[in-house]
N, C-alpha and C positions, 0 to 999 in steps of 0.2 A: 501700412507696411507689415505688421503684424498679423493683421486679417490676410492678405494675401501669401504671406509664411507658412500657416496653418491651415489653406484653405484644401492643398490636395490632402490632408490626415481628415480636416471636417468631411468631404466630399466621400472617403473611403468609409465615414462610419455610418454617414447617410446610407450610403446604398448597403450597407450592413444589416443598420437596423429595418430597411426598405424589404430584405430580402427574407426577413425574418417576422412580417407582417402578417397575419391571416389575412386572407378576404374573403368572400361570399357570402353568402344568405346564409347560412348558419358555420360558426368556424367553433373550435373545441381549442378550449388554453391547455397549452403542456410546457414542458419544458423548455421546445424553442422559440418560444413565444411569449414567455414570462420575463420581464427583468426585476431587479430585487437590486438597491442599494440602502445605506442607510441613511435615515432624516437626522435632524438638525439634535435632534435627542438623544438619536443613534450614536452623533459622533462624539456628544458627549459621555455617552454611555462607555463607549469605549476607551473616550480619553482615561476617566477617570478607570477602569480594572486596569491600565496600561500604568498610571501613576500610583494604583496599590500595589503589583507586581513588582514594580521596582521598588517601592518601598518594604518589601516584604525581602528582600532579597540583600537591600543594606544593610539591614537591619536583624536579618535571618529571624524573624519574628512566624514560628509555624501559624499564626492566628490568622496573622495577615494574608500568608499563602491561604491557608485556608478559602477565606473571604474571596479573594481576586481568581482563585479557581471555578469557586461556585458564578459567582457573577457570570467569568467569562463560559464556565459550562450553559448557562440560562441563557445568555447570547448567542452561543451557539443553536441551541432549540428553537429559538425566535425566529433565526431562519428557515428552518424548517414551518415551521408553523404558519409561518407569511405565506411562504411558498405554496404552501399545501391549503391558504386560506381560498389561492385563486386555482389552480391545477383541480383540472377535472373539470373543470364551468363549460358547458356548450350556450353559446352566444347566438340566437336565431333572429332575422328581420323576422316581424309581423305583417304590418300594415305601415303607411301612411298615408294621412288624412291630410285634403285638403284646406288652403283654406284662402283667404285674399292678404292680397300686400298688404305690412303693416299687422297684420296678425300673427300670432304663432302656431308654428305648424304642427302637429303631433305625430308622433313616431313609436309606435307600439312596439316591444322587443320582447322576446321568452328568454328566460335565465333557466337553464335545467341544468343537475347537478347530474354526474354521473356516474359517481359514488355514492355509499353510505354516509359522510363526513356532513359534518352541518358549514356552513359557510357563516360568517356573520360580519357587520359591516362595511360591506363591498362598495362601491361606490361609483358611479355611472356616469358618464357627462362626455359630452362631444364639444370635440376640438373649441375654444375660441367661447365657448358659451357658457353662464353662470350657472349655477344652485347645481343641477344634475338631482341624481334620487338613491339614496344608500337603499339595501335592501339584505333581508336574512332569510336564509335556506335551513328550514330544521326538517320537522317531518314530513313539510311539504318538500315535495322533491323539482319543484318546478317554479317558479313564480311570473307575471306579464308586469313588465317595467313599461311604463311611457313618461316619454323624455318631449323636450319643447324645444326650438329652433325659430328666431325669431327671422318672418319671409320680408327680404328687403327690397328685392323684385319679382318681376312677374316669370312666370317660366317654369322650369325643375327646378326643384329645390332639392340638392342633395348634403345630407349634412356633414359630408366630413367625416374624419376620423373618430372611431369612439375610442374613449378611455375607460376601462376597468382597472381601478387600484383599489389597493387594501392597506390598512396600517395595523393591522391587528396581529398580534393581541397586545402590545406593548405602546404601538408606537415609535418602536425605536429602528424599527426597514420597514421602508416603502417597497409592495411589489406590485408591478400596473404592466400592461399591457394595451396596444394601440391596434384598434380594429377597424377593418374596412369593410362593412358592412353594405350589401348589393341594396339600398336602399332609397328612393328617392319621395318625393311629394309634388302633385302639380299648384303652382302659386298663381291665383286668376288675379288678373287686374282687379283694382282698388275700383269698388261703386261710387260711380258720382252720377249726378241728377239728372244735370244738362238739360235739353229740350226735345223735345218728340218732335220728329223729322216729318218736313213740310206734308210730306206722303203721305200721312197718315188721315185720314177722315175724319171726320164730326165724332162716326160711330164709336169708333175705336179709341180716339182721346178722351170718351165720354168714358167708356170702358174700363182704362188703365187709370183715372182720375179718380173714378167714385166707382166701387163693384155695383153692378146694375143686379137689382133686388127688385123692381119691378115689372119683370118679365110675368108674362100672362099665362097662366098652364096650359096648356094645346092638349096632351094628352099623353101616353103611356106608350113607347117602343122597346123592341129588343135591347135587350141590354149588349153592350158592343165593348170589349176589352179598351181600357182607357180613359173610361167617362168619370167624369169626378163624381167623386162619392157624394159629390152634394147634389147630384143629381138622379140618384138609384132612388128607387120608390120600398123605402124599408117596409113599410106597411105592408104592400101589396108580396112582400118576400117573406114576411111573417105568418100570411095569412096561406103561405105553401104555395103561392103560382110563380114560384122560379124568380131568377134577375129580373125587372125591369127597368128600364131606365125615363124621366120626365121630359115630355118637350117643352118647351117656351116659344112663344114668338117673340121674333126677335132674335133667337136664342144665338142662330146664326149670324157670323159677324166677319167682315174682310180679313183674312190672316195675313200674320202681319211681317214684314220681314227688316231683317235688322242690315241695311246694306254700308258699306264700308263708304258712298259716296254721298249716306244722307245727313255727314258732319264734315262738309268740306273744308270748312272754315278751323277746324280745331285739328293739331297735334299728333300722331300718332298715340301718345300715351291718352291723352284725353278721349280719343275717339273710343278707344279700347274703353276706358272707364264706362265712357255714356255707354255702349253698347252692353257693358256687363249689368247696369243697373238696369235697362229696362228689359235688359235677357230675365233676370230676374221676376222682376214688375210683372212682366207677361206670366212667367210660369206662377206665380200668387194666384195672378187671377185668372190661371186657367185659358188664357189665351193662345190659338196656337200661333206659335213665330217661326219663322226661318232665318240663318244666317247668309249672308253672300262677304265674305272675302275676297282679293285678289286671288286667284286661281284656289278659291275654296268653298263651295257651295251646301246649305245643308239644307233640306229640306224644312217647311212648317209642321210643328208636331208639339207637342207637350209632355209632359213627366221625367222623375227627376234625372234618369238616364240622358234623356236629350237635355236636358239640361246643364249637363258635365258635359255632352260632347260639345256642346256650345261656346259655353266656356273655357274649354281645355284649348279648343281653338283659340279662342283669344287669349288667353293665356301664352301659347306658345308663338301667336302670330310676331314673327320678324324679330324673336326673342332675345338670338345673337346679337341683332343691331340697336335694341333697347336701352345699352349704356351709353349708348353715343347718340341718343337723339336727344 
């Protein structure tokens, strides 16, 4: 009865403080953007120059006015000082790193001041998540904050609202600020083992099982963008005749492709798994693989570039419908 009383006054302050939100990739705190109330310390702080005031006034005691003036002059400054602890801060995304479910994700942010004014004890942390990261601005005028977000599924992972507050210098007002930061992280399915799909050959399981170490040296080629380093002839690039790269027999081997119907038998999230461990597997050892998705195809190749696009596909495949499977 009560919550529904009060819900068109809650609903009006919502879109209030909604409207008074920064957002994007770098937002700057000022005034309409700051709030400032006081903590638990605050209102004792106040109670009591409220209880010397008045005793100072029964009592006409000039000692006591004295006292409950300065107090409440130093209270007054406090605000100011809170205020000015956050005002001026420009708030920038950096980066975000990926990483798999079940890990935590990392979020790189820039703090830069944009004033002369030192900053100290600020305080960092997005919505809903513990610890965050205090940090201090003196001669450095800039600093890189990274915060952590624990990835619960697979997909974007966007973190929410940031908070900046400050309790300084007293302690006795809190001033913070809620930031919507243009920032996100791709979260790849969770690796799991499972088994290498019927398709695959003698060669190739032999391959992703034990690194094959006894391939026969054939001879010396052009060095060709993307060969593994374990394969350049240092020697022969030491001695000043340019890249080369080693052959092996053998060296060549079926590439290998990761298809969505060679785990029929298992799950949509399972399927995703196995496919991310042996996406993985293959790029170790230098294998080249390809994906085939439902209407998503990629090419066999290696390196770690293909290897995010790989990923990021599974990662996002049918991502919307992954709480309900």
């Amino acid at each position: 009865m009560l919550r529904a009383l009060f819900q068109p006054i809650t609903d009006v302050v919502t879109r209030w403080v909604a409207s008074r939100r920064p957002k994007g990739r770098s937002v700057e705190l000022k005034q309409k953007n700051i709030f400032i109330f006081p903590t638990v310390a605050g209102w004792a702080y106040l109670t009591v120059c409220l209880v010397l005031y008045l005793v100072a006034i029964n009592y006409q005691n000039n000692l006591i006015h004295g006292v409950s003036f300065l107090l409440i002059a130093l209270g007054v400054l406090t605000i100011h000082y809170t205020f000015f602890n956050l005002s001026g801060l420009t708030v920038s995304a950096v980066k975000a790193g990926h990483c798999y479910v079940g890990e935590m994700a990392e979020f790189s942010l820039n703090v830069e001041a944009n004033n002369l004014r030192h900053y100290e004890n600020v305080h960092l942390c997005f919505r809903g998540e513990e610890g965050g990261q205090y940090f201090y601005l003196g001669a450095t005028r800039e600093r890189r904050v990274t915060l952590y977000v624990k990835a619960k599924k697979r997909g974007y992972l966007t973190p929410g609202l940031l908070k900046i507050e400050t309790v300084f210098p007293f302690g006795l007002l809190r001033a913070w600020s809620w930031v919507a930061l243009d920032l996100s992280a791709t979260v790849y399915p969770k690796p799991h083992k499972g088994r290498l799909p019927a398709t695959f050959n003698d060669d190739v399981d032999g391959r992703l099982g034990n690194e094959n170490k006894g391939d026969d040296f054939s001879g010396l080629d052009a060095y060709r963008p993307g060969t593994s380093l374990r394969h350049i002839a240092w020697k022969q690039y030491a001695q000043g005749r340019g890249l080369l790269s080693k052959n092996y027999v053998g060296q060549e081997s079926q590439k290998i492709w990761l298809s969505w119907e060679a785990w029929s038998e298992l799950s949509t999230e399972a399927r995703l798994s196995v496919m991310t461990y042996w996406a993985r597997e293959c790029e170790h050892q230098e294998q080249e693989y390809g994906l085939s998705l439902p209407h998503t195809s990629i090419k066999p190749a290696t390196g770690p570039d293909h290897l995010h696009r790989v990923l990021t596909e599974l990662a996002l495949f049918r991502a919307k419908d992954s709480d309900r499977e």
